[in-house]
TITOR-185852 format. One record per residue (C-alpha): residue number from 1; x, y, z. Coordinates in pm, 1 decimal. Example, Ala and Ser with C-alpha at 12.3 -4.5 7.8 and 13.67 -1.06 7.14 Angstrom:
  seq      east     north        up
    1    1230.0    -450.0     780.0
    2    1367.0    -106.0     714.0
//
This chain:
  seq      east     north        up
    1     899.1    2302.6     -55.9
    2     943.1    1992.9     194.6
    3     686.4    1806.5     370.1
    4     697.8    1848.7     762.6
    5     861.6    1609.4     907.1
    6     483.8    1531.8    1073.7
    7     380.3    1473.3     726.6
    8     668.6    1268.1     624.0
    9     641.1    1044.8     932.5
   10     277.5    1009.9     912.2
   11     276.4     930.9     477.9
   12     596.7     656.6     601.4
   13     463.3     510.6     883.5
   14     107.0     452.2     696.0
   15     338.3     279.9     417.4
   16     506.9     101.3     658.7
   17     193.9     -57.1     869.2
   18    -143.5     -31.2     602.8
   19      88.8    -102.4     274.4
   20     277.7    -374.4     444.3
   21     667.2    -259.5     472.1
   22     704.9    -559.0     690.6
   23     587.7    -780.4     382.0
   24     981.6    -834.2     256.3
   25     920.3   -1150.2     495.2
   26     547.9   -1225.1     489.9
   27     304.2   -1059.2     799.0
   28     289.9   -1314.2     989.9
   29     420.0   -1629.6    1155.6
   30     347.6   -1967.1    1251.2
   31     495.2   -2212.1    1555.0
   32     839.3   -2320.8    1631.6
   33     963.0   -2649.2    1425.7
   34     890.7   -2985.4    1626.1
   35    1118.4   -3258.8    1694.0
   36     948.1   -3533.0    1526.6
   37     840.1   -3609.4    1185.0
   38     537.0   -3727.3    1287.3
   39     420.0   -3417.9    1473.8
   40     566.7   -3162.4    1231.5
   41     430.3   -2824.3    1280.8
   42     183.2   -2730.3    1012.8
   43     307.6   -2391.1     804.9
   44     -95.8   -2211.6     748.8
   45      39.6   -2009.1     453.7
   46     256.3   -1994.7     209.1
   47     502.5   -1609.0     305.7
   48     556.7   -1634.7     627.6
   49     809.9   -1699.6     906.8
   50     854.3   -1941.5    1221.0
   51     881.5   -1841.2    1579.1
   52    1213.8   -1931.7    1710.3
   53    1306.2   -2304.1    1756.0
   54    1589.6   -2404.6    1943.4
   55    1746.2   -2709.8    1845.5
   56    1990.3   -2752.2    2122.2
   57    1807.8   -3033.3    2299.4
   58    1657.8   -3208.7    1958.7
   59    1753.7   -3529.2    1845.6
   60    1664.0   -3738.8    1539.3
   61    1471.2   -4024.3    1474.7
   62    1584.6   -4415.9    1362.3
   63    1648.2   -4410.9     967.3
   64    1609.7   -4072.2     938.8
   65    1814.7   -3915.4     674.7
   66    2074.9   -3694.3     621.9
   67    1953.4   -3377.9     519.5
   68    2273.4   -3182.3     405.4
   69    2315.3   -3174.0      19.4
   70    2568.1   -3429.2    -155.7
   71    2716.5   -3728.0     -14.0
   72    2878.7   -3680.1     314.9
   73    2670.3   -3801.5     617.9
   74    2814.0   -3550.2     858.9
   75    2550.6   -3358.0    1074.0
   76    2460.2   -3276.5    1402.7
   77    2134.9   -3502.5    1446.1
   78    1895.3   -3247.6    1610.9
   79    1643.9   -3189.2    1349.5
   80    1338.3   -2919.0    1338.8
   81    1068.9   -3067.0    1143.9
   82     747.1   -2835.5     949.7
   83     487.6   -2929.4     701.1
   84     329.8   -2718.2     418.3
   85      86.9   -2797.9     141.2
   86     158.0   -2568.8    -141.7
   87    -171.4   -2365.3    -167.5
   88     -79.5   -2295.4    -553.5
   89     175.6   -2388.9    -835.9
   90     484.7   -2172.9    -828.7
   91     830.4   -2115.8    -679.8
   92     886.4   -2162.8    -340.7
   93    1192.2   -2078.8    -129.4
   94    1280.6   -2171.7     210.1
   95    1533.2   -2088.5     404.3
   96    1716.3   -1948.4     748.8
   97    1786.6   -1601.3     671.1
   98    1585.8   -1415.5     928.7
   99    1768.2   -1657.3    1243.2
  100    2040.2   -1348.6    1209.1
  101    1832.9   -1128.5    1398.0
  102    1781.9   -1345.4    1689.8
  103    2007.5   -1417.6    2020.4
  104    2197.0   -1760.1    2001.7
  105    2160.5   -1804.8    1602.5
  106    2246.5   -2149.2    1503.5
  107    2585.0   -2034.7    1289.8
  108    2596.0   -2315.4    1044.3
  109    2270.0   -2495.9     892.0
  110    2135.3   -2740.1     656.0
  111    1790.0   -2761.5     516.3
  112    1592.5   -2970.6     288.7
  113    1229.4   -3048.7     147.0
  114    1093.6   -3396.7     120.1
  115     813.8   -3538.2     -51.5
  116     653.5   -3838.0     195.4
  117     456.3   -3967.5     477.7
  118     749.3   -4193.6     624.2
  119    1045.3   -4041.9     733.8
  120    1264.1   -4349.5     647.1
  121    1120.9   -4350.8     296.0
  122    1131.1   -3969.6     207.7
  123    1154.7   -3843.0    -156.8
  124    1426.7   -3538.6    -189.6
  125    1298.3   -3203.7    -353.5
  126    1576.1   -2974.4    -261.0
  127    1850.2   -2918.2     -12.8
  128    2108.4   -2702.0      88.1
  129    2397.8   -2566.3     287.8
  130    2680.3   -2287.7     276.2
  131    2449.7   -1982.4     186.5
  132    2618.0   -1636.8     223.5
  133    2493.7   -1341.0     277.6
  134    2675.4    -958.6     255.4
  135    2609.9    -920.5     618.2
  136    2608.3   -1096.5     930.2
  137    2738.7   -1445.2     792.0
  138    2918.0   -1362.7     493.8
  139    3080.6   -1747.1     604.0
  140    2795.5   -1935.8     387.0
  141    2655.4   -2067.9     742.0
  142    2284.6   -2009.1     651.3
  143    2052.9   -2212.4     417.8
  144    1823.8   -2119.3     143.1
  145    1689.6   -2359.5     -96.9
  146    1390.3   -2306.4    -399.7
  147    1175.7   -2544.9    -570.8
  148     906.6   -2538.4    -810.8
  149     584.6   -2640.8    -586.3
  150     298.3   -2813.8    -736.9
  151     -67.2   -2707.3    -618.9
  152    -208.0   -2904.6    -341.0
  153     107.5   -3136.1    -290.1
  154     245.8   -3204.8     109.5
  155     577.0   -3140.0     139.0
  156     787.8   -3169.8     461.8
  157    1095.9   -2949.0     557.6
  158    1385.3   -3025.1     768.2
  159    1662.5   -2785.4     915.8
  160    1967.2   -2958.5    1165.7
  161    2333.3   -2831.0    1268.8
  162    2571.9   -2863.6    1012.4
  163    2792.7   -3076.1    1238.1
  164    2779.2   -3157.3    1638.8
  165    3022.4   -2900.2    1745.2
  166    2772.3   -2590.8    1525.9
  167    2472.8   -2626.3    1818.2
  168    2557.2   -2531.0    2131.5
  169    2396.0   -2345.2    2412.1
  170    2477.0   -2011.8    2175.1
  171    2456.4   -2140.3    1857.0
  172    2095.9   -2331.4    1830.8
  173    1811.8   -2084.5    1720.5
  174    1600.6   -2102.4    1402.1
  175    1398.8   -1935.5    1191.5
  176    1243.2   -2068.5     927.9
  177    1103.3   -1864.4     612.3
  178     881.9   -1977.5     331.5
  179     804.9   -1747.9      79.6
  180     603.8   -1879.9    -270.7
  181     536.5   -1729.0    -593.4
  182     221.7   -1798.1    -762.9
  183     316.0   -1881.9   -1119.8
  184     -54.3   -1680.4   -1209.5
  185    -137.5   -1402.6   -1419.8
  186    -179.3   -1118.8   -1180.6
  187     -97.8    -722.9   -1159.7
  188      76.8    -535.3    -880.1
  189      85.6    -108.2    -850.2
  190     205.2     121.0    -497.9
  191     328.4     466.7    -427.4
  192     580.6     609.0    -203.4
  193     794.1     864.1    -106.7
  194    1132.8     898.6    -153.8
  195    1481.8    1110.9    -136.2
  196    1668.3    1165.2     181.3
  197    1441.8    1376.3     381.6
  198    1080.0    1158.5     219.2
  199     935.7    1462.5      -2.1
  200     990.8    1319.2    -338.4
  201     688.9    1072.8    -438.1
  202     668.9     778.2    -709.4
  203     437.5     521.9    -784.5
  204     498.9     175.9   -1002.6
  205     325.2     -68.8   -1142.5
  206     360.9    -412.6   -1291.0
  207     191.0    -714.1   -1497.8
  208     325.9   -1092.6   -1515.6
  209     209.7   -1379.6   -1685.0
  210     154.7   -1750.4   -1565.8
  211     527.4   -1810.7   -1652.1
  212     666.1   -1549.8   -1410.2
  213     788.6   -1328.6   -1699.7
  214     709.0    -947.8   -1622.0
  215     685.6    -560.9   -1728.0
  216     612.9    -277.8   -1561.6
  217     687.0      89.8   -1517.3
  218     861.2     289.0   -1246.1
  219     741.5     671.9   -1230.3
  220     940.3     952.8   -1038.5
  221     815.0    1283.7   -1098.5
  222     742.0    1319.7   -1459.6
  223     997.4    1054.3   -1562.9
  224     855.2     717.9   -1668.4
  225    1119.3     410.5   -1636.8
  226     986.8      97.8   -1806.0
  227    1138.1    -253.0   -1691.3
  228    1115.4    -630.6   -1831.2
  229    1252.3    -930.0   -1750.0
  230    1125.9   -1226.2   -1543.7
  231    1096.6   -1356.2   -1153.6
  232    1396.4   -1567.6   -1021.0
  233    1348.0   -1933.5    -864.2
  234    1376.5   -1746.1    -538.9
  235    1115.2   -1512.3    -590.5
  236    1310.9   -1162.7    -666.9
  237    1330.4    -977.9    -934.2
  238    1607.1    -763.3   -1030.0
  239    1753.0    -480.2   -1260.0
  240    1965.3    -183.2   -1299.9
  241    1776.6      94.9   -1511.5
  242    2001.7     329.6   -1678.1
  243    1928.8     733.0   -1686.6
  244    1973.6     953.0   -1919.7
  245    2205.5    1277.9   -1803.6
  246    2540.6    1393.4   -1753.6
  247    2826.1    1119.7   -1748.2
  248    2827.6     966.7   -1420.5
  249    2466.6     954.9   -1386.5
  250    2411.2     660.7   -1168.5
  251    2168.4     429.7   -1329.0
  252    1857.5     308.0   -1104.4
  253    1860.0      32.5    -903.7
  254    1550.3    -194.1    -865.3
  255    1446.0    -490.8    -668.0
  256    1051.9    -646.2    -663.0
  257     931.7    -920.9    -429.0
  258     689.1   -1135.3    -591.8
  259     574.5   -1312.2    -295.2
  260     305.4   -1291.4     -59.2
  261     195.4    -850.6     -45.3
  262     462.4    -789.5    -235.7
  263     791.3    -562.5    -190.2
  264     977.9    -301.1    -399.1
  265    1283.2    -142.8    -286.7
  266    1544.1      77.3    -538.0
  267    1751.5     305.7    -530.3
  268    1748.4     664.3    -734.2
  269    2050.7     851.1    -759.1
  270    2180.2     779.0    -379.8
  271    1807.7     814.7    -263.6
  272    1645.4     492.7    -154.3
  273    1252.5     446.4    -201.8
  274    1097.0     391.6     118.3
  275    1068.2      20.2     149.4
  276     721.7     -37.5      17.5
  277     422.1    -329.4     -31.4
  278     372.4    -385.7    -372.1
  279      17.7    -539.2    -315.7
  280    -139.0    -736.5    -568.5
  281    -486.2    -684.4    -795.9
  282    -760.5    -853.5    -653.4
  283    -984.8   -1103.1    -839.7
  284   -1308.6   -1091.4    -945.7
  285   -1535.2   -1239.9   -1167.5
  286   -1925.6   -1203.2   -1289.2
  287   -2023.7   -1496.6   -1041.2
  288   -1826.5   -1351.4    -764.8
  289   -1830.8    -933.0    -830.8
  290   -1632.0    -698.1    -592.3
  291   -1823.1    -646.3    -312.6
  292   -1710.9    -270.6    -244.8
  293   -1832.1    -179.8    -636.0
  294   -2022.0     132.1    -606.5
  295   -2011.2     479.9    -659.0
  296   -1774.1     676.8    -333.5
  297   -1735.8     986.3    -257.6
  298   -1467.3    1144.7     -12.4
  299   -1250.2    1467.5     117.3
  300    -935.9    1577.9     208.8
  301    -835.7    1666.1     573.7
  302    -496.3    1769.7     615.1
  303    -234.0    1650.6     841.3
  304      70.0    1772.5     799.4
  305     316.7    1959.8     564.4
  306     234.5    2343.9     473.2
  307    -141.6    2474.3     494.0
  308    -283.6    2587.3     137.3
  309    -661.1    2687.7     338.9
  310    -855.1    2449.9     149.9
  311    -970.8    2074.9     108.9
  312    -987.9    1896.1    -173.9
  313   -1224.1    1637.0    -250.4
  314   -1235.5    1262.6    -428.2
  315   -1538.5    1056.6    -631.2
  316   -1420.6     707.8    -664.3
  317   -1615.6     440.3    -892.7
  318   -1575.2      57.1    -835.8
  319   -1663.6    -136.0   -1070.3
  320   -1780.1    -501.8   -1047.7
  321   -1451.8    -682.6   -1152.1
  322   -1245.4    -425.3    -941.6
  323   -1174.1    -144.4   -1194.2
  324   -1153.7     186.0   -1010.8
  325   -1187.7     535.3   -1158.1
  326   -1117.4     834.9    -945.8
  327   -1160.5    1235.5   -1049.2
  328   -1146.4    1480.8    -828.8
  329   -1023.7    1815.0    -749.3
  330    -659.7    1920.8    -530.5
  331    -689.5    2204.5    -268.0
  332    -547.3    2433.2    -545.3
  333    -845.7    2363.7    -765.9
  334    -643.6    2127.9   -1021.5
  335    -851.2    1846.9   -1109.6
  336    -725.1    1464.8   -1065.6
  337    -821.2    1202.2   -1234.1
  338    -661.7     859.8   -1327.5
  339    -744.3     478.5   -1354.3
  340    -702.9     187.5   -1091.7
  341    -812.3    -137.2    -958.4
  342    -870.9    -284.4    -628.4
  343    -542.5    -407.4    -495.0
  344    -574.5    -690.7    -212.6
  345    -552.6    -635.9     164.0
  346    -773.0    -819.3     351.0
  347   -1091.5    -893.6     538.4
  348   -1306.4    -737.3     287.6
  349   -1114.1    -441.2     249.7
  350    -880.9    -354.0     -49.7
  351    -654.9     -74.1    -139.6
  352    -681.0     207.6    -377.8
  353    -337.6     379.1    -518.0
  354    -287.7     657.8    -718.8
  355      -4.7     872.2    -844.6
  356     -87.0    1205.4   -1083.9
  357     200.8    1432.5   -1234.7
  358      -6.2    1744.7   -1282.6
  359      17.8    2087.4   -1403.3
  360     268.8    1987.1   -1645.3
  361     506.6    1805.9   -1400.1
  362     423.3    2099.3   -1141.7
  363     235.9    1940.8    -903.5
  364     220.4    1576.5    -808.4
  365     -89.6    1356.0    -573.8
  366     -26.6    1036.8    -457.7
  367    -357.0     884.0    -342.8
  368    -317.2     575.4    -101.4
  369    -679.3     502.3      32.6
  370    -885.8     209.2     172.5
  371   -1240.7      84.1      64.5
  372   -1369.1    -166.3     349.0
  373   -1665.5    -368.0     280.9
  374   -1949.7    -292.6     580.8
  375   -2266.5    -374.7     450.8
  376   -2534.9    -148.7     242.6
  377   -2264.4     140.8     263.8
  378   -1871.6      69.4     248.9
  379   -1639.0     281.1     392.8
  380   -1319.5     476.0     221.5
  381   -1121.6     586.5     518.3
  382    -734.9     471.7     637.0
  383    -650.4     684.3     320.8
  384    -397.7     947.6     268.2
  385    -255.2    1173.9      -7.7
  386      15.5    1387.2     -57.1
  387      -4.4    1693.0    -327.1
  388     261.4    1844.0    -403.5
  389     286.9    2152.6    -573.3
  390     625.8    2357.4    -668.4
  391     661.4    2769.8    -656.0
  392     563.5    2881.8    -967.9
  393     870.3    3041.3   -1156.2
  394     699.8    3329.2   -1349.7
  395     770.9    3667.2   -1168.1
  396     487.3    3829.1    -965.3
  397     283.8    3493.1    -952.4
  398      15.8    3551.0    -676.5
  399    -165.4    3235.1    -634.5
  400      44.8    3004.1    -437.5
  401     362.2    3188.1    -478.2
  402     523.6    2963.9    -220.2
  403     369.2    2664.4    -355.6
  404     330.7    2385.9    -103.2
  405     315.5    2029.4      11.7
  406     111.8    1885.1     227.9
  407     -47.3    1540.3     326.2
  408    -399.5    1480.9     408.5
  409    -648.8    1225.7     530.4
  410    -870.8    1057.5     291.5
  411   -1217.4    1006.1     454.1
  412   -1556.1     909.3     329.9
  413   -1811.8     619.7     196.4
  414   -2078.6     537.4     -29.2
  415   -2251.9     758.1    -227.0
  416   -2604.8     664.4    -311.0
  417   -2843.6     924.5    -525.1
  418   -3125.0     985.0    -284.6
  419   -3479.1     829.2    -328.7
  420   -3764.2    1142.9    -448.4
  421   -3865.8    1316.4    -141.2
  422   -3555.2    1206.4      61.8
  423   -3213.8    1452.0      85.5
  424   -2925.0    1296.0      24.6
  425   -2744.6    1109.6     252.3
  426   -2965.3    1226.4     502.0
  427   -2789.1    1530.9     503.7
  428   -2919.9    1852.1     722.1
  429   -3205.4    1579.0     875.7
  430   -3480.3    1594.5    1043.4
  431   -3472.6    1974.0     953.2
  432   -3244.8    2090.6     677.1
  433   -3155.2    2359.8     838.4
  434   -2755.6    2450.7     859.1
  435   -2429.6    2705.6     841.8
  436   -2240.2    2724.4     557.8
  437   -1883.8    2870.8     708.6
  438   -1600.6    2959.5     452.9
  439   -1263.5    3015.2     688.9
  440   -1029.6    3301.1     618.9
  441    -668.3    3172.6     584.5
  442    -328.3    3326.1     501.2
  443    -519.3    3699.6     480.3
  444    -733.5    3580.8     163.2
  445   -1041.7    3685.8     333.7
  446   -1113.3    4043.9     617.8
  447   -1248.9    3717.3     821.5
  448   -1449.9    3397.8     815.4
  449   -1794.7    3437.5     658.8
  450   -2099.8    3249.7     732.0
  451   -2456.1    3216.2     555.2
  452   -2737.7    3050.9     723.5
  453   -2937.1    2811.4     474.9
  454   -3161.5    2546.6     492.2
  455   -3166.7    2197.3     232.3
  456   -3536.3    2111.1      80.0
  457   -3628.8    1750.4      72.5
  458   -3567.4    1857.7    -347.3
  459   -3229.1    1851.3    -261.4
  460   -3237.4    2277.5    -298.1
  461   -3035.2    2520.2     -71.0
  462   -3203.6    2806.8       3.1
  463   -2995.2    3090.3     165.9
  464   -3122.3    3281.4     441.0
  465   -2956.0    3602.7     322.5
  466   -2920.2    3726.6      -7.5
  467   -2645.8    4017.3      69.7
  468   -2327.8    3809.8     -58.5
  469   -2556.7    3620.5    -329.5
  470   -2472.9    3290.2    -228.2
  471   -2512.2    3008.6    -383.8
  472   -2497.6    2612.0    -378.4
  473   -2636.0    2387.8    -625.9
  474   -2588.6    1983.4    -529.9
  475   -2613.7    1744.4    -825.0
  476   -2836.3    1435.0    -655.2
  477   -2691.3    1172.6    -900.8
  478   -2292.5    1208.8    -824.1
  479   -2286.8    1384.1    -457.6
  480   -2047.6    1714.7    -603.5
  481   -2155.1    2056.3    -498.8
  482   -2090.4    2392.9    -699.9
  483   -2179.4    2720.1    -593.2
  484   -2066.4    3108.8    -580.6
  485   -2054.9    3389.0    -344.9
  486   -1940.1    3739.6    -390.0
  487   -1743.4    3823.7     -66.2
  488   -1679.1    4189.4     -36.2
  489   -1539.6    4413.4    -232.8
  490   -1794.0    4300.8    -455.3
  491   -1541.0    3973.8    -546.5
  492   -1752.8    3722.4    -708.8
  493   -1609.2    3361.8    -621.5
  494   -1655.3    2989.1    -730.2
  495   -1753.1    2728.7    -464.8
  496   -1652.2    2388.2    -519.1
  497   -1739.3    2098.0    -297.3
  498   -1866.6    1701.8    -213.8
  499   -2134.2    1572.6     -24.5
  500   -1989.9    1283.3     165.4
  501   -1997.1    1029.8     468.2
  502   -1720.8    1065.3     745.2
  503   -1771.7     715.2     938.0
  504   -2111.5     738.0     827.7
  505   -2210.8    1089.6     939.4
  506   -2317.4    1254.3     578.3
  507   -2045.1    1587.7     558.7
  508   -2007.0    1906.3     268.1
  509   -1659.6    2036.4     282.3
  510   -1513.6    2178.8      15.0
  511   -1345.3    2503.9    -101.5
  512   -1387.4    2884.4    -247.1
  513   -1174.6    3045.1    -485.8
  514    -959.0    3319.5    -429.0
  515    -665.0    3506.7    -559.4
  516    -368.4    3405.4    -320.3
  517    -528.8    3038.5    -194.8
  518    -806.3    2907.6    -233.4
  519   -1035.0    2889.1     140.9
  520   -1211.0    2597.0     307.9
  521   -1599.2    2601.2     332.6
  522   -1762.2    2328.7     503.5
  523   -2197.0    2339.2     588.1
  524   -2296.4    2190.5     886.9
  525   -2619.6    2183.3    1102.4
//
């Protein structure tokens, strides 16, 4: 089975935008390079990029050096001047790279990093010249320098022409790129889709020390693919990861970004991963706790790919220091559980990631959601998750003979057990009463069944009608709902569900068993 191409989009473009797949060069920028040293422009972080500068009309300044590498004093004396204060310790790179893109690049550069408040007495860190690259300017006219940055030291950059005749009216634009990383024990995890047409799904992980050395683990299907080694000067790691198959098996390629949100890009036999963030765990400590930690509870809307008739459903723990435990239960009634932590996004909001090979490598859930911090009850919503589950291959298989993939939306909050005399989450208020409707889908059911009911302020359902013996029975303490109802002829079936918050509106959705799919049951007022 494939995703839809509306799931695949959806799954890529949430990658793209919420997991930052513009992160290979940081998320944002910062102004144009000034003309004097004086008035350099201040860089605010430390993986980010410049707006365009043009140099055409600069000049430099009286005792200014020369900023190409070595000892000749050719240039072209129109200088670009910035200023950045390394926020940490670690290795920094700067460099030209992304002026490719733009009209009028300036062709041939130098670069280099001072230490200094004068710029006639200027301490050299790095520079550089002659930097190739396999596409555009495979001439070495770019720059790119790295240098180990010391915590809370000024440091101030220059890029110029390489000589007069290299800036001209179409030759003069710059854009400079900073990128630093933090020599600081930290962990990084994603998922994301693969394969030429999106449908296959991965996740990785990875741990590094204050030194920069690293290890992690690349998963694809069932496959685990552990990898070692340590972060370059510039920032990159990379590694080829051999296979084992048939001769000719093409060994994986693999390249991490270990600056600012992170990147990972490889390739698996041909396929490329979707160019991914690779966020990083956040930090937490007993003085400063996570302030999402909490108990969550959440369910599964779909989106796109095939329909399997049901929703499936999420409980998410946070704990103070940012561990995360999830368990919950697919569409298809296979339960998911695994181990996290908060990974860092921003403004009080942090990602959870999952990835799940289930049913013995037949089915697979990636879980990409979003806890956001919003007062006495947090939110879990920007989320999505793909399950995947393959046509079974025993003969006469009923349930799910098809199998199916589909993506969904992850939506829902905190989950608080209810004070005595209160229903939970508010739930059915001011007068408990509601519908429970279970929806026929794919011919499962003669047609969509409904059971009026009402909720006590004991947290007890009470059925209007006893014909199909219906059921529901909410535990107070963890939000999950079980149940039963025997749908004619006489079929007695298992109702699974959550009690949740969708943007703060309390919600049961959920699912009944059956014998071809399982069928979505929801209760509402």
């Amino acid at each position: 089975m494939k995703l839809s191409s509306l799931g695949v989009v959806r799954f890529s473009l949430f990658f793209f935008s919420v997991l930052g797949g513009a992160s290979a060069y940081g998320q944002t920028t910062f102004p144009a390079g000034s003309n004097t040293f004086a008035t350099a422009t201040v860089i605010p972080e430390d993986t980010v990029y410049s707006l365009v500068t043009n140099i055409n009309a600069f000049t430099e300044e009286p005792d200014e050096p020369v900023h190409r590498p070595g000892t000749s004093l050719v240039h072209a004396a129109k200088t670009a001047w910035w200023r950045w204060t390394a926020p940490e310790t670690g290795y920094c790179t700067v460099d030209t790279l992304r002026s490719i893109g733009e009209t009028n690049p300036l062709k041939k550069s130098m670069l280099a990093v001072y230490t200094g408040t004068s710029v006639n007495a200027l301490t050299p860190v790095a520079a550089g010249t002659g930097y190739s690259t396999s596409g555009s300017f495979p001439d070495g006219g770019l720059s790119k320098v790295s240098f180990y940055a010391v915590k809370g030291t000024d440091y101030r950059i220059a890029v110029d022409g390489l000589t007069v005749a290299d800036v001209t009216a179409t030759s003069c634009n710059v854009i400079l790129q900073i990128r630093l990383l933090k020599l600081r024990k930290t962990g990084r995890q994603t998922v994301f889709t693969y394969g030429h047409d999106g449908g296959k799904l991965g996740s990785a992980s990875l741990e590094m020390t204050a030194t920069g050395k690293l290890s992690g683990k690349l998963f694809l299907g069932t496959k685990t693919y552990p990898y070692a080694g340590s972060f370059g000067q510039d920032g990159y790691f990379r590694t080829s990861i051999p296979q084992k198959g048939a001769p000719g098996t093409l060994p994986i390629s693999l390249e991490i970004d270990g600056t600012g949100t992170g990147l990972i890009n490889a390739t698996v036999n041909s396929e490329d991963i979707a160019v991914t963030g690779f966020p990083r765990r956040a930090e937490f400590t007993s003085l400063t706790p996570a302030s999402t930690a909490g108990q969550f509870t959440s369910y599964m809307l779909r989106l796109g790919g095939d329909d399997p008739g049901a929703e499936g459903f999420l409980t998410m723990k946070v704990a103070p220091l940012g561990a995360v435990t999830v368990t919950g239960i697919a569409p298809d009634g296979t339960p998911i559980s695994f181990g996290s932590y908060l990974t860092e996004y921003s403004g009080g909001r942090y990602y959870i990631l999952g990835y799940r090979s289930l049913l013995k490598g037949k089915a697979t859930c990636v879980i990409a959601a979003v806890v956001h911090e919003t007062g006495a009850l947090d939110r879990l919503h920007d989320g999505i998750c793909i399950y995947r589950r393959a046509a079974p291959t025993t003969p006469g298989t009923t349930f799910y003979p098809a199998g199916f993939t589909t993506s969904f939306y992850i939506e829902g909050g905190t989950y608080t057990k209810p004070t005595a005399g209160q229903r939970a989450l508010g739930f059915l208020n001011p007068t408990g009463t509601g519908l429970m409707t279970i929806t026929n889908s794919g011919g499962e059911l003669a047609g969509d069944v409904m059971e009026a009911l009402t909720l006590d302020i004991k947290n007890k359902f009470v059925f209007g009608s006893l014909v199909n013996k219906p059921s529901l029975k909410l535990n107070p303490a963890t939000g999950l709902v079980t149940g039963a109802i025997t749908i004619p002829p006489a079929k007695k079936r298992a109702i699974k569900g959550v009690l949740t918050l969708e943007n703060f509106v309390p919600k049961l959705r959920g699912y009944v068993t059956g014998s071809t799919r399982n069928v979505a049951m929801k209760v509402e007022p």
